[in-house]
N, C-alpha and C positions, 0 to 999 in steps of 0.2 A: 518756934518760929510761927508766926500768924499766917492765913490763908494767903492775906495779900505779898507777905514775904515770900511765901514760897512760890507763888507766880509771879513775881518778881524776877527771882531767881531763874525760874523754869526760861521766862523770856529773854532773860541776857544770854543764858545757855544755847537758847534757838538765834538769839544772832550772832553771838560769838562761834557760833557752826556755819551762818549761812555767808561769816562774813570774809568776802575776794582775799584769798591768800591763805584763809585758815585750814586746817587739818577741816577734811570732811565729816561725815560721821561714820562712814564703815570704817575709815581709817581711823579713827576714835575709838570703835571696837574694837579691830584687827588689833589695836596696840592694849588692849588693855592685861592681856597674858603675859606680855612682856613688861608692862609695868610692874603689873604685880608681883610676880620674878625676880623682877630687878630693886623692885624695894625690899623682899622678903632677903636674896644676896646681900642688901646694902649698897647695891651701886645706883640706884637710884633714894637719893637722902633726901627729895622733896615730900615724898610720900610716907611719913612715918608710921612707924607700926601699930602706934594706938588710933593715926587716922585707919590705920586697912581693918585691923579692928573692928574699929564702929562702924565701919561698912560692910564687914560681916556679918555683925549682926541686925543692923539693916537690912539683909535680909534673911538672915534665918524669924524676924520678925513678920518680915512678909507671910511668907512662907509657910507661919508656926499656925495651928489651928490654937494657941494661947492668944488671945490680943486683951491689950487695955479697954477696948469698948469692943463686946462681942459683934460678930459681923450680922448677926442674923437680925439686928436692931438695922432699918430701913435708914437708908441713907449715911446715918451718922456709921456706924458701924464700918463701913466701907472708907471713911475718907479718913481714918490713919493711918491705915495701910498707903492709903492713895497720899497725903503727905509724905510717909517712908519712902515711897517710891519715889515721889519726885526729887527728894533732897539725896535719896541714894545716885538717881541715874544726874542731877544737875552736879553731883560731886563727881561722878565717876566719868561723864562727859569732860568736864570742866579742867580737872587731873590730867585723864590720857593728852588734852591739846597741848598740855603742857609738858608733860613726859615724851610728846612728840618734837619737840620745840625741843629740849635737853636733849634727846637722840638726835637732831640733826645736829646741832649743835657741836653735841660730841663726834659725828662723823666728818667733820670736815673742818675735823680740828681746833678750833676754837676753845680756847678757855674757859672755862665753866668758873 
């Protein structure tokens, strides 16, 4: 995904959070243990295993003192990480509102 993709991305995530009605972002947080939970169980099927997957290693990328462009190179160096990150937290926001959305959902009965 190119730069402008990914701030793309990052901005519909920041309105899709800030917008009247939606899950907030702690509550985006607070849910994401129980997403992940509940995909890893199987009761939650939006979230498939090869997506949680690649967001594992999302960030053990972060993470990893291996990168594709070493970071010690100025500027460049830092912004794949900084891409991972964004497409890690714009997936991982993006999922919980929607895994919250399925939990109320299923709380109050409604057919999935």
């Amino acid at each position: 995904m190119s730069k402008a993709g990914r701030a793309a991305s990052a901005y519909r995530a920041y309105r899709e959070i800030s917008r009247p009605g939606s899950p907030g972002l702690m509550a985006r947080v607070k849910a994401l243990p129980r997403m992940i939970g509940g995909a890893l169980r199987g009761d939650y099927h939006d979230l498939g295993k090869s997506k949680l997957a690649l967001m594992g290693l999302g960030i053990l990328y972060i993470v990893s003192p291996v990168d594709i462009v070493p970071d010690f190179l100025p500027i460049i160096g830092v912004t794949d990480d900084f891409g991972v990150f964004l497409w890690l937290m714009t997936s991982l926001l993006g999922e919980s509102g929607r895994y919250l959305d399925w939990e109320r959902r299923r709380v109050h009965g409604e057919i999935i």
